[in-house]
N, C-alpha and C positions, 0 to 999 in steps of 0.2 A: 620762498625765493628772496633773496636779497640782491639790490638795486646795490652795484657796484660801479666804478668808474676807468675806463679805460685811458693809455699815455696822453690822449689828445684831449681827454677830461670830460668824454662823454659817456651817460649812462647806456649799462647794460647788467643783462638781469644775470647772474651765478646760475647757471643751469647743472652744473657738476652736479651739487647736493642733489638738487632734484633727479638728475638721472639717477644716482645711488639707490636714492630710495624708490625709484620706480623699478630698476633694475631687482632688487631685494625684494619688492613685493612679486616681480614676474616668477622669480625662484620660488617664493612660498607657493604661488599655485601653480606653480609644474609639479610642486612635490602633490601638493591637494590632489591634481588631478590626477597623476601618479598612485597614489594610496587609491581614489576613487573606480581609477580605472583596475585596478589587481582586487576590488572585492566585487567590481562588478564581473567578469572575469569568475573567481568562485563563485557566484549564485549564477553566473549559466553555465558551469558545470554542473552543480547541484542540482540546478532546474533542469537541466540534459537529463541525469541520473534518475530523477522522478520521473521523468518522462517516458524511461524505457523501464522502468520498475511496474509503473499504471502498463503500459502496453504490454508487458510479460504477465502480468495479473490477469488483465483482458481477454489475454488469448488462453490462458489455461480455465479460466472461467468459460469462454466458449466451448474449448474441447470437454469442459462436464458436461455443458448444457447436451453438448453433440451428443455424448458419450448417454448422458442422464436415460431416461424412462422408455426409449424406443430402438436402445442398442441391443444387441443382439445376445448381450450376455446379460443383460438386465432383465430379458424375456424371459431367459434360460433359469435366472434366479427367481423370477416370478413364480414362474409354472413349478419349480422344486415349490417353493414357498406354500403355494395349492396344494400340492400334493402332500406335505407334510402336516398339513390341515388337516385334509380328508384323512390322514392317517390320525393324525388324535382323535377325531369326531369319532372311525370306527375303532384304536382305542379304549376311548372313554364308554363306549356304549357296549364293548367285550367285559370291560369290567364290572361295567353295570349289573350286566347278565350273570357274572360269573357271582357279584356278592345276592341276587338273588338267589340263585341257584344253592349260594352255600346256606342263606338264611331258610331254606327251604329244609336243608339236610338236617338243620342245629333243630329246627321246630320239629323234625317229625323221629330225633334225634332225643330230646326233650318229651315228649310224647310216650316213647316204652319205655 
């Protein structure tokens, strides 16, 4: 501030410059706040967007859990899956039979 003097020769302070420059600094943080407030603004969309991306996650993840070991077609695939069991076990124990049976043939085969 500069101590200037007015017609009747008494001091008084130049406030002009000063308002200028306070003026000046008001405009750089409206723009700050301006930039600050438009990114803040994109990260709660983005945080929005996470937010129902985890919630759509959640709910399909419950619908397996629902779905998972006690649904009614997971029985349904079960009980094949047994069955398909018991069908190798008898299978595996038909062929069993059958390569003795042939090693039976080939020795007595061998034999005359």
């Amino acid at each position: 501030m500069t101590l200037k003097f007015n017609e009747d020769g008494y001091p008084y302070e130049d406030l002009i410059e000063e308002n200028k420059k306070l003026e000046s600094r008001i405009e750089v943080l409206n723009n700050s706040l301006s930039i600050a407030l438009g990114i803040n603004d994109d990260y709660q969309r983005d945080n929005k967007k996470l937010k129902d991306q985890a919630k759509a996650a959640e709910g399909e993840t419950s619908i397996i859990k629902g779905i998972g070991m006690n649904s009614p077609e997971m029985k349904a695939l079960q009980k094949e899956v047994e069955e398909l069991k018991a069908d190798l076990v008898r299978a595996k124990e038909d062929h069993q039979y059958d390569n003795l049976v042939h090693q039976k043939e080939l020795e007595s085969l061998r034999k005359k």
